[in-house]
C-alpha positions in Angstrom: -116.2 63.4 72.3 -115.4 67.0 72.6 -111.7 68.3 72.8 -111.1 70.2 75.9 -107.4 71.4 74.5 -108.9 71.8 71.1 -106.9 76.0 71.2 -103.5 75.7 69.2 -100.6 77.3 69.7 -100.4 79.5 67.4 -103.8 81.2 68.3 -102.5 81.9 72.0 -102.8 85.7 72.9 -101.2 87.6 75.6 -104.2 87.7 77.6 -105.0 84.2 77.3 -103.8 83.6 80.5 -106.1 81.2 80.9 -107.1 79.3 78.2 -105.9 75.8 78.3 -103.7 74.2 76.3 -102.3 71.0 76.4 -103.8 71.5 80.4 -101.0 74.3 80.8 -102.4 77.9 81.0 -99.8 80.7 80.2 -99.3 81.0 84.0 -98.1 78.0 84.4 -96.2 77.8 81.3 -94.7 80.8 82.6 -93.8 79.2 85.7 -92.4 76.0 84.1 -90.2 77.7 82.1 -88.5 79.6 85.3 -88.4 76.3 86.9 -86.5 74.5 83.6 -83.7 77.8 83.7 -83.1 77.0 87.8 -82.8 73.2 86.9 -81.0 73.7 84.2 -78.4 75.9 85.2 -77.0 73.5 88.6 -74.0 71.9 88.6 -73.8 68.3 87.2 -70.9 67.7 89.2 -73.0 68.1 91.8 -75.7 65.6 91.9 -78.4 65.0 94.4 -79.1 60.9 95.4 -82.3 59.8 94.7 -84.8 59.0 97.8 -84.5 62.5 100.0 -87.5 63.9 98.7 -88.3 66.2 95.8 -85.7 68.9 94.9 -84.5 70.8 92.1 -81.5 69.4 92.6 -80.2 67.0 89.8 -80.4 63.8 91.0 -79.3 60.6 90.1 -80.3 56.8 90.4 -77.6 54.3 91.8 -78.1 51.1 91.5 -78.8 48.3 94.3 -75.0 47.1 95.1 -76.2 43.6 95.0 -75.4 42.8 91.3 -76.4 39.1 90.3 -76.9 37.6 86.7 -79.6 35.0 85.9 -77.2 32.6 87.0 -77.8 33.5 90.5 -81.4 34.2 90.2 -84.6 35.1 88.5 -87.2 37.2 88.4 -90.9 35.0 89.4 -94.5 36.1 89.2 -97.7 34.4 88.9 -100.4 34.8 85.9 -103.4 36.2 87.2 -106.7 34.9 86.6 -108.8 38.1 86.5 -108.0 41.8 85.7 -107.5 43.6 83.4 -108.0 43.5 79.2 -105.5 44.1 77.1 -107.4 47.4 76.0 -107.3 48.5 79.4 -103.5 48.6 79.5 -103.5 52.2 80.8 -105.2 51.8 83.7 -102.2 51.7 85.9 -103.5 52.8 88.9 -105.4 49.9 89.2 -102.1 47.6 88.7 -101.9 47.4 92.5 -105.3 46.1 92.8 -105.1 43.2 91.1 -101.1 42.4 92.0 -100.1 43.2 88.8 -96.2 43.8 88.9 -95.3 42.1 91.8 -92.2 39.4 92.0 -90.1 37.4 93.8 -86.6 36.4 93.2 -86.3 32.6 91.9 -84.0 30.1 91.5 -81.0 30.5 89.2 -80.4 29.3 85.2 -77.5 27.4 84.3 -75.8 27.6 81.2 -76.9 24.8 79.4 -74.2 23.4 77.4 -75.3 22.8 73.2 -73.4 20.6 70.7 -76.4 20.7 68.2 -73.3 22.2 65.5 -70.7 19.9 66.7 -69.7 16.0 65.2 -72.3 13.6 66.0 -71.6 12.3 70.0 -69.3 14.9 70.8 -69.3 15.9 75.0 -67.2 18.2 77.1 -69.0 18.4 80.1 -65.8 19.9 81.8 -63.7 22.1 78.7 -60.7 23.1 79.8 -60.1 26.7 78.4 -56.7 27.7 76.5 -57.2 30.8 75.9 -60.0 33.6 76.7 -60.6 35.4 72.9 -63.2 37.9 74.1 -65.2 39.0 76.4 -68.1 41.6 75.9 -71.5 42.1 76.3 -74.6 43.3 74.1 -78.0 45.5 74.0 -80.4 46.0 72.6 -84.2 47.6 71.6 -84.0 50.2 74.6 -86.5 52.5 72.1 -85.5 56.0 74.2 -89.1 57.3 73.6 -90.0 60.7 73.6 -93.5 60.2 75.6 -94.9 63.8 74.6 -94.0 63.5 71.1 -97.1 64.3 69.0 -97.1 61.2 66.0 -97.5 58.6 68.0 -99.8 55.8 67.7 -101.2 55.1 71.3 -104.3 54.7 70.6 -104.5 51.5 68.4 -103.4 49.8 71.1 -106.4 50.5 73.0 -108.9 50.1 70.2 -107.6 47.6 67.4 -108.1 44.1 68.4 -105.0 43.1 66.3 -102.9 45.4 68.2 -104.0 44.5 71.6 -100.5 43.4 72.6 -98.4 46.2 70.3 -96.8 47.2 73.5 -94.2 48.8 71.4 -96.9 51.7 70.4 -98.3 52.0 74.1 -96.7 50.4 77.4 -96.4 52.5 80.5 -92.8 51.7 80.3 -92.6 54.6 77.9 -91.9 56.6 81.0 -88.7 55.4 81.9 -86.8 54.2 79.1 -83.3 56.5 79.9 -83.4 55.4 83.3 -84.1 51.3 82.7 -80.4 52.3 80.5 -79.0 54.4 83.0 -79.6 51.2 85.7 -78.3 48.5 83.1 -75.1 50.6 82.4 -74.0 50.8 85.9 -74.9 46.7 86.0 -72.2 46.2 83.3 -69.8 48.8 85.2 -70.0 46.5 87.9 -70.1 43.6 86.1 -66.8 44.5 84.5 -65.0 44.7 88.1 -65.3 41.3 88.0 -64.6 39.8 84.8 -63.6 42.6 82.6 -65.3 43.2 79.1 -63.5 44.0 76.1 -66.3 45.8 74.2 -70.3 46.1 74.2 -72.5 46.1 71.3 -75.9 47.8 71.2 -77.8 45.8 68.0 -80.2 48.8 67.3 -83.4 50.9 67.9 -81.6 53.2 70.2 -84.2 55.4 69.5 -88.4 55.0 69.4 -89.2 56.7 66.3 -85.7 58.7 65.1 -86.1 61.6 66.5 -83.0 64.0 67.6 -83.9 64.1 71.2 -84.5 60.5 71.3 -80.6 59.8 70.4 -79.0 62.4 72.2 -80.5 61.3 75.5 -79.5 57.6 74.5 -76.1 58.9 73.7 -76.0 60.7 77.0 -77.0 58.7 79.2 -74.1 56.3 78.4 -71.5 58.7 78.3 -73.0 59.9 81.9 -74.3 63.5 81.2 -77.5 64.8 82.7 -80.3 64.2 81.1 -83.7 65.7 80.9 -86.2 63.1 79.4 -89.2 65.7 78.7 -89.7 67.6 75.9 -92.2 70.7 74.9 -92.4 73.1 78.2 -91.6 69.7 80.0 -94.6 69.3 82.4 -93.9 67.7 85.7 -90.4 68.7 85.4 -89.9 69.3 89.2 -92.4 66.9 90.8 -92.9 63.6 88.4 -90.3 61.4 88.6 -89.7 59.9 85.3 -89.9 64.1 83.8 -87.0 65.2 86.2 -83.3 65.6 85.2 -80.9 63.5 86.2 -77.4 63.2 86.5 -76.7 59.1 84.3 -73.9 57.3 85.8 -72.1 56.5 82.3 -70.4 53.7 81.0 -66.8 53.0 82.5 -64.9 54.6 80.4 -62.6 51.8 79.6 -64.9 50.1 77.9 -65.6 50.8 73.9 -68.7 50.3 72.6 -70.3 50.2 69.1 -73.7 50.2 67.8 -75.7 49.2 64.9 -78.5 50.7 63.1 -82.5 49.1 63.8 -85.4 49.7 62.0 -86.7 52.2 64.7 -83.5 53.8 64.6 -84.6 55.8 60.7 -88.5 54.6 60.3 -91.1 56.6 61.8 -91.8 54.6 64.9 -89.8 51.7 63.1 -92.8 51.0 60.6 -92.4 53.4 57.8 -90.1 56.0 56.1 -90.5 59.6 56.9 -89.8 60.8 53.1 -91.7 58.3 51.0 -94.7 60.3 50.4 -95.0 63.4 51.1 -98.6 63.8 51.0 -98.3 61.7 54.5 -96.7 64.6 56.1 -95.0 62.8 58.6 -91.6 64.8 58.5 -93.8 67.5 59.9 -95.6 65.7 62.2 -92.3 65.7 64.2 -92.5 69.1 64.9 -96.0 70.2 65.0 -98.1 71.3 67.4 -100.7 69.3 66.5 -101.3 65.6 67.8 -101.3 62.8 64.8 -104.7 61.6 63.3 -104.5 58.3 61.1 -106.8 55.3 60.7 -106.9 52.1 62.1 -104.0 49.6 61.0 -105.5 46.8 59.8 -104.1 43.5 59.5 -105.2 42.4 56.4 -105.2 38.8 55.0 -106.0 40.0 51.4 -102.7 42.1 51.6 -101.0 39.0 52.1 -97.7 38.5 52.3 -97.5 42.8 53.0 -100.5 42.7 56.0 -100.5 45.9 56.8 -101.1 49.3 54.7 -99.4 52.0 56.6 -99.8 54.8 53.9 -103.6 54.0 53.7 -103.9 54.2 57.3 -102.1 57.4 57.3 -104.5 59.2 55.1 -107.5 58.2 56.7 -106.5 60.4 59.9 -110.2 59.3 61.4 -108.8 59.2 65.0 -106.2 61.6 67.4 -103.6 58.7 68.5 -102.8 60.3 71.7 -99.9 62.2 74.1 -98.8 60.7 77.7 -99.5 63.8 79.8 -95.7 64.3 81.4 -97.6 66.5 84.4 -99.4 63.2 85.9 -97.9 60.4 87.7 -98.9 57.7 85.4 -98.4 59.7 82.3 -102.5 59.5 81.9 -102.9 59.3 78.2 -104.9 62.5 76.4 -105.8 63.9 73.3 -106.8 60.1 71.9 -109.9 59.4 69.9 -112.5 61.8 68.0 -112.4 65.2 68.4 -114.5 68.1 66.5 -110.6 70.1 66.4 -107.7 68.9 66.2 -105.7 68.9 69.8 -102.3 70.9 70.0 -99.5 69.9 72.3 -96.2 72.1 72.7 -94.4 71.9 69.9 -90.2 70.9 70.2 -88.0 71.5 67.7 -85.6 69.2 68.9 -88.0 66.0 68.5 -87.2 66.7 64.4 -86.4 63.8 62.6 -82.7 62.4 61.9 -81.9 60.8 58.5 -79.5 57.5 58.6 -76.6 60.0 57.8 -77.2 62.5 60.7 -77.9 59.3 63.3 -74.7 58.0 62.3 -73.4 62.0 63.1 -74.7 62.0 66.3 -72.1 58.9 67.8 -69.4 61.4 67.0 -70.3 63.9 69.4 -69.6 61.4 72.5 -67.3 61.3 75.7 -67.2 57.8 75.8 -65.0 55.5 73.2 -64.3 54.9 70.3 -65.5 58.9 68.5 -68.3 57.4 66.6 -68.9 54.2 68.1 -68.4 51.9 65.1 -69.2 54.4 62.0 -65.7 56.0 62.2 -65.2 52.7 60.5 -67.5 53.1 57.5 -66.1 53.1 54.0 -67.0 56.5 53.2 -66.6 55.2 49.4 -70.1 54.0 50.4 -72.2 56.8 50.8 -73.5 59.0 53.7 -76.4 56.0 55.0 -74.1 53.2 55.1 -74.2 52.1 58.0 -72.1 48.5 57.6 -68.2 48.2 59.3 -66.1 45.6 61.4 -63.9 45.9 63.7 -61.2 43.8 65.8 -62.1 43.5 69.6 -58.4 42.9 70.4 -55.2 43.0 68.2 -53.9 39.6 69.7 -56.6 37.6 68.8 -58.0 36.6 65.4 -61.7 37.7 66.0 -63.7 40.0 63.7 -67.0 41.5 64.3 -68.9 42.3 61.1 -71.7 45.0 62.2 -74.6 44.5 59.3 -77.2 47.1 58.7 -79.9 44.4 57.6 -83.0 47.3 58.2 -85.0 47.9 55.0 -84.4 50.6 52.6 -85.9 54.3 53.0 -87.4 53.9 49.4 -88.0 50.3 48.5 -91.8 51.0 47.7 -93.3 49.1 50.4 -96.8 50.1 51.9 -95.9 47.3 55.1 -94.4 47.5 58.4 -90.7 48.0 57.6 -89.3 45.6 59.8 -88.4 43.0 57.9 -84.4 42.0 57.0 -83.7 43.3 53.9 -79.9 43.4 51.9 -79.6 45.8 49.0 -76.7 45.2 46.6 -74.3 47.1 48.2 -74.5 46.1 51.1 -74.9 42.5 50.2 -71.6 42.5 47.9 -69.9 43.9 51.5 -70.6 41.1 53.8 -69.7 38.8 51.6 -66.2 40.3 51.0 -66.4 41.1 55.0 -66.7 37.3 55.1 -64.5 36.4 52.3 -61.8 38.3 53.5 -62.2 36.7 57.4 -61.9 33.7 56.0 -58.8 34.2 53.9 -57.4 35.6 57.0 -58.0 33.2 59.6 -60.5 34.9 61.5 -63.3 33.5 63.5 -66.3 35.6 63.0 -69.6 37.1 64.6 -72.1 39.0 62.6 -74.2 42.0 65.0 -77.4 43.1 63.1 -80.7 44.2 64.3 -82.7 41.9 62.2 -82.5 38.2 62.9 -83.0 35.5 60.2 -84.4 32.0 60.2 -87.2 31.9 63.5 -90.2 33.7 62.4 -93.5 32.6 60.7 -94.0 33.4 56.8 -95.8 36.4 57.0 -94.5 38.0 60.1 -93.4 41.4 60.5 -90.1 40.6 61.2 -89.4 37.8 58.5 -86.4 38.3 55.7 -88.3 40.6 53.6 -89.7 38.6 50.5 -89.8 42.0 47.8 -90.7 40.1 44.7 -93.9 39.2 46.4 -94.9 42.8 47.7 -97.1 44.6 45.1 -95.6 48.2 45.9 -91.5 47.0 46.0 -89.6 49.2 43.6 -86.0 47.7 45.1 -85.9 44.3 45.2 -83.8 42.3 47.9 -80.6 41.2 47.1 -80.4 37.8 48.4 -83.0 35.2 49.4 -82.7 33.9 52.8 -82.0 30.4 51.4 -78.8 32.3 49.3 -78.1 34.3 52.4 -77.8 31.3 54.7 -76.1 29.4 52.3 -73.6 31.7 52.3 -72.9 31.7 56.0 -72.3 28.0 55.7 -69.9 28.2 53.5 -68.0 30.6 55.7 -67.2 28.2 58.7 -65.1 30.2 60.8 -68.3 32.2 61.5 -69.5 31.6 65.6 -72.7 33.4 65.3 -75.0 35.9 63.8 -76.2 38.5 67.2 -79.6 39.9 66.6 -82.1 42.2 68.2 -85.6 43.2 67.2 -87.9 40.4 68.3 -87.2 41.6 72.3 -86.5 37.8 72.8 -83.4 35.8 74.0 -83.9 33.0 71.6 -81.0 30.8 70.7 -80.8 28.5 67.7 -78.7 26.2 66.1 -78.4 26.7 62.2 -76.8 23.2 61.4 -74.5 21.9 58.6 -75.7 21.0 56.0 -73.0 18.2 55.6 -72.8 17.5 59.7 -71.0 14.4 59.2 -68.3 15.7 56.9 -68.4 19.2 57.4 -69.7 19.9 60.7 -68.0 23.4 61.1 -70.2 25.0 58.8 -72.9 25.2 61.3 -73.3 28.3 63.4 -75.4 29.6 66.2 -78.1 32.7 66.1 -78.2 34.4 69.7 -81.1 37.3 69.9 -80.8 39.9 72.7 -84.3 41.0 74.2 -85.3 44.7 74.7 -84.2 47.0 77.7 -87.7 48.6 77.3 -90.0 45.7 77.6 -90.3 42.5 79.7 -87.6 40.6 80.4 -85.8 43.9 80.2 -82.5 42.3 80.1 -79.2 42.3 78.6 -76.6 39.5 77.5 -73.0 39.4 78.4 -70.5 36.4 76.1 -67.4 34.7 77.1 -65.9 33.0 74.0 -63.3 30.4 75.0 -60.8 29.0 72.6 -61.2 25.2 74.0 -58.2 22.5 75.1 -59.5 20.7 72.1 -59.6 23.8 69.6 -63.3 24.1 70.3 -64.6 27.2 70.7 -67.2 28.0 73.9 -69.5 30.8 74.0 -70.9 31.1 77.0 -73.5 33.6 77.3 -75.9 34.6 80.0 -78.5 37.2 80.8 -79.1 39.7 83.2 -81.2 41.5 84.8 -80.2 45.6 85.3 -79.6 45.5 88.9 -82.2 47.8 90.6 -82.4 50.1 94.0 -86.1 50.1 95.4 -87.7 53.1 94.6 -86.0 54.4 91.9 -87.3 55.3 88.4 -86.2 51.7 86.7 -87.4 49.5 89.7 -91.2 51.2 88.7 -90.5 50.4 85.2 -89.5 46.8 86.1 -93.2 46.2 87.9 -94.5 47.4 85.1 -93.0 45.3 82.7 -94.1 42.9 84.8 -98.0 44.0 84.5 -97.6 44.3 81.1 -96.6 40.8 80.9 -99.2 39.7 83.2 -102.0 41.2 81.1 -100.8 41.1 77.5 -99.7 37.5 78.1 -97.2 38.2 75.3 -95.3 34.8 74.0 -91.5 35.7 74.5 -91.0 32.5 74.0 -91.6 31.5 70.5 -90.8 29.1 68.0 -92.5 28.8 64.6 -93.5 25.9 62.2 -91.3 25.6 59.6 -93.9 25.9 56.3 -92.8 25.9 53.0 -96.0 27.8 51.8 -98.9 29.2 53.1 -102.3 28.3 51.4 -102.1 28.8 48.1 -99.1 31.2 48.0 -95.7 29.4 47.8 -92.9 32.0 49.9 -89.2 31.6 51.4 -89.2 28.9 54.0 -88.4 30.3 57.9 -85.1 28.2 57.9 -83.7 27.1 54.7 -81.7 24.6 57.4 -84.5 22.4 58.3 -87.5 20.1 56.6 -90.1 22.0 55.4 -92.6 20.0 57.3 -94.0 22.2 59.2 -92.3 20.9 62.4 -91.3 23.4 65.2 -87.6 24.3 65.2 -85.9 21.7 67.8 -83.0 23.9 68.6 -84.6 26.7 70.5 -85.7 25.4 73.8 -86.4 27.0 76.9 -85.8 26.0 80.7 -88.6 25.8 82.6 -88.9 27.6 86.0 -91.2 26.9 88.8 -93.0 30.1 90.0 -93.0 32.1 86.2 -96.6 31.7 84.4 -98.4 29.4 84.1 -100.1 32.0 81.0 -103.3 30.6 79.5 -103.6 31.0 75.7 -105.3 34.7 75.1 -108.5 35.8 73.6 -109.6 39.0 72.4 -112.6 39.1 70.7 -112.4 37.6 67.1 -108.5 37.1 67.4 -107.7 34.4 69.0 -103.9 34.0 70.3 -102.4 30.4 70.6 -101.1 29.1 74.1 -97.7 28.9 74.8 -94.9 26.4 76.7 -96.6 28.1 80.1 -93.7 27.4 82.6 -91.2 28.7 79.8 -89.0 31.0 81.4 -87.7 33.9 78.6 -84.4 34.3 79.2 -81.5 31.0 78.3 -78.4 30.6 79.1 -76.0 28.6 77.4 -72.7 27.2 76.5 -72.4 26.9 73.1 -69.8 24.8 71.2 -68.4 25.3 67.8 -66.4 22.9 65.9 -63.3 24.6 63.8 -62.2 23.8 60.4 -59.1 21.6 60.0 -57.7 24.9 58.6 -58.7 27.0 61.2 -57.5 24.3 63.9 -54.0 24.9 62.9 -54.0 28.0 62.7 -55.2 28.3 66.3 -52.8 25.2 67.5 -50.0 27.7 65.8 -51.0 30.8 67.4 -52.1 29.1 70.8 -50.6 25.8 71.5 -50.8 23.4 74.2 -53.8 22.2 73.4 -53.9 18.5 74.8 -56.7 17.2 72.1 -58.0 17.5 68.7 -61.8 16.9 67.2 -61.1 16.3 64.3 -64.0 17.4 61.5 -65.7 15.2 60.2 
């Protein structure tokens, strides 16, 4: 393969006026850059509304005025029998062809009401609610991607039969991750018309790969700036849709929000940090002009329990991984494969990379509240990347949320994917006197972090990180997930544990371990899918302080309510196709196994038999219309089918029995309660 933009940058001459690079002569360079000073100097006061044609006018994107949760409907679409491959994800203008992307609104979900952590027999089909204690609502994985950055890795997903369905490193929904936020931002503003919320929570990977352009337009976008999601001379800036500025609506302003930190959020593209070898190069390859080479990521069973080599694949740089070309429609993918040069793309000094410190920074500079967004909050005893605080929702009601940076160190050694939870000392020795302390207090407690714990396969990705086991670890974790969990038990005034990552909305019950004379110690573990991929959703919570000093949490998902023909309805259909031809499972559940061959590692859920059993609290409803998906096949790899008619999104009311402690307390506080489960 020859490389037809194979002229760099820095070799551009005055007369070169036609000479290609990245497909832009110096004409039109020239002309793009006039037309970025008209755009950039109009009035953002003065927005244009999308659908009256093209103009240089900032526009924005409202939202259709029909706003429903899952509760009053769902999204439905067939599997398709024939189409396309998984390697031929990018072929999008063939989606229409085969019907890729194309739905129908289905029946509603009703929040199914769980009592796996209550006493044995317990039923409140009809709880009458004492008191509301909060109500608030949480996102999460929206990966703002910077499409035109150079050090991506597009190109596996094309050519690696392992990372077929990696549609975190290539999904046409790259194109349109501010305005898929932009359109589920002005759902909760009109969402909280209705029933007002008292705070949100984003549970991490704001940005795609940490880069400062990536959090700014994340930031902006919710604190309703305009925003201009292209970077380098920004192709396409006046005519391609998901490349033009727009004016983003902007969270109500009543609402605080906070957010945590996710793997994505300081790891190059989430899998692996930027300083830890400096042979990689990979701080510069933020910045460069020239488009990342590395070598296929293999998933490697001799590696095992760390499957994947990142720094080996690094240094092989046998293959260009690929730009989205922001000058075409379907942001055609270029500059991936061999090439006898190395191709050169506009260079962007504001796609460098931000350490945990200056990510943290950026929530100060904000219009929206609180100034910082949760890391005001940080004990600054603790160093410049700590990113662990709490806060109280409301200062009439005993509620604490711990937020819990569970993301793996910057220099803990590993050669794997670095997204697996991971608790160094410090930050371990926190949450437990976050929890202590809650406890001693009172409080009922939720803990937000990005990882989750307990529901994924030994040797996942995205598995409590196992250091002792991993060749190259020169920090070791903290705590054991069995020592972890164990912990959380013995703190029964803890609800939940919120979680991200996965881009699922599992829910699971993690059970007593004395149910019949301690039932309270159970809790429940509620995971947020991504605004970037399919179901593209969000999850609102309304916890109830029961008649019967139970507490309900009753949380449902929704669906950013979309106007036809804006930026975020196209990035719904293709979520869609994605779905369709990826057949991801998004709605998984994992044997519980206490080893694996001949290697003996941490069980998935220190709560349950090690028996190899599926996990009988996450369950699914099933909804006529969605799937059915056959199991997949690609080449040697052979992905297992799935519950087919499993819709992935659930909604639920989810009970939790109190202490005898923590019932007085709340009959003190709130009385007029009219009956008492008693523990035990």
């Amino acid at each position: 393969m020859t490389n037809r933009h194979s002229k760099k940058r820095s070799d551009i001459l005055p007369g070169d006026d036609l000479k290609m690079v990245h497909g832009v002569s110096r004409r039109q360079f020239l002309k793009y850059s006039a037309e970025i000073a008209a755009v950039m100097c109009l009035n953002p006061l003065m927005p244009k509304t999308a659908g009256a044609g093209v103009s240089s006018e900032v526009i924005t994107y409202p939202i259709d005025s029909n706003v429903l949760t899952t509760k009053d409907r769902t999204l439905a679409f067939p599997s398709l029998a024939t189409g396309l491959t998984p390697p031929e994800l990018p072929r999008i203008s063939e989606y229409g062809a085969y019907g890729y992307g194309n739905y129908t609104f289905g029946a509603g979900l009703s929040n199914e009401q769980r009592t796996d952590v209550m006493p044995n027999g317990y039923s409140n089909p009809s709880p009458l609610r004492l008191q509301q204690l909060t109500s608030f609502f949480s996102i999460s994985d929206i990966h703002i991607t910077d499409k035109e950055a150079p050090n991506q890795m597009i190109y596996l997903q094309q050519t690696d039969p392992v990372l077929y369905t990696m549609s975190s490193i290539y999904s046409p929904v790259m194109l349109y991750t501010t305005h898929v936020l932009d359109a589920a931002i002005q759902t909760v503003n009109a969402l909280h018309k209705e029933t007002p919320f008292d705070f949100g929570i984003s549970l991490g990977d704001a940005c795609n790969t940490s880069q400062y352009n990536e959090i700014r337009w994340y930031i902006d976008v919710i604190d309703g700036k305009v925003v201009t999601p292209c970077s380098g001379i920004h192709l396409g800036i006046t005519s391609i849709d998901y490349q033009r500025p727009f004016k983003a609506a902007g969270l109500d302003k009543s609402i605080p929000w906070y957010q945590t930190l996710g793997n994505h959020d300081h790891f190059w593209l989430g899998t692996f940090p930027v300083d830890a070898d400096s042979s990689l190069g990979l701080r510069d390859s933020y910045t460069t002009g020239n488009v990342m080479a590395c070598g296929v990521l293999d998933y490697n069973l001799k590696l095992f329990p760390c499957l994947f080599d990142v720094a080996a694949a690094l240094k092989e740089r046998t293959h260009y991984m690929g730009v989205l070309d922001g000058s075409t429609p379907d942001g055609d993918i270029i500059d991936a494969g061999s090439y006898s040069a190395t191709p050169a793309v506009a260079a962007d000094r504001d796609r460098h990379r931000v350490t945990i410190a200056e990510w943290m920074q950026e929530f100060f500079n904000t219009t929206t509240s609180p100034v910082g967004h949760g890391f005001n909050l940080v004990d600054p005893s603790r160093g410049s990347d700590f990113a662990c605080y709490s806060f109280m929702p409301r200062s009439d009601i005993p509620l604490k949320v711990i937020v819990l940076d569970d993301t793996q160190s910057e220099t803990d050694g590993s050669h794997d994917i670095h997204g697996h939870g991971f608790l160094d000392a410090g930050r371990w020795s926190w949450l437990k006197a976050e929890l202590a302390a809650g406890q001693e207090a009172n409080q009922l407690m939720i803990v937000a972090a990005h990882i989750p714990i307990g529901v994924e396969t030994i040797g996942s990705e995205v598995e409590w990180w196992e250091s002792d086991k991993d060749p190259n670890a020169t920090e070791q974790n903290a705590v054991s997930l069995t020592e972890l969990v164990n912990e959380l038990w013995n703190t029964p005034n803890l609800l939940m544990w919120l979680a991200g990552h996965r881009h699922v909305n599992t829910i699971k019950a993690f059970l007593s371990p004395d149910p019949a004379n301690a039932p309270e110690k159970g809790f429940w573990h509620v995971e947020t899918s991504s605004l970037r991929d399919f179901p593209q959703q969000f999850r609102t919570f309304q916890i109830h302080l029961n008649s019967d000093y139970t507490v309900s949490i009753v949380t449902t998902n929704v669906d950013p309510s979309v106007a036809e023909g804006t930026p975020a309805a196209t990035s719904r259909s293709y979520s869609i196709a994605v779905e369709q031809i990826l057949q991801t499972n998004l709605t998984r559940n994992t044997p519980n196994l206490a080893s694996l061959g001949k290697l003996s590692l941490e069980t998935v859920d220190p709560s349950r038999a090690q028996n190899g059993d599926l996990d009988p609290t996450i369950k699914w409803p099933l909804v006529t219309g969605y799937g059915p998906f056959p199991s997949l096949q690609s080449g040697q790899y052979n992905f297992p089918a799935y519950n087919t008619n499993a819709y992935p999104s659930y909604n639920a009311e989810l009970f939790k029995q109190l202490s005898p402690a923590m019932i007085a307390a709340m009959k003190e506080r709130f009385p007029g309660g009219t009956v008492e489960i008693k523990a035990g």
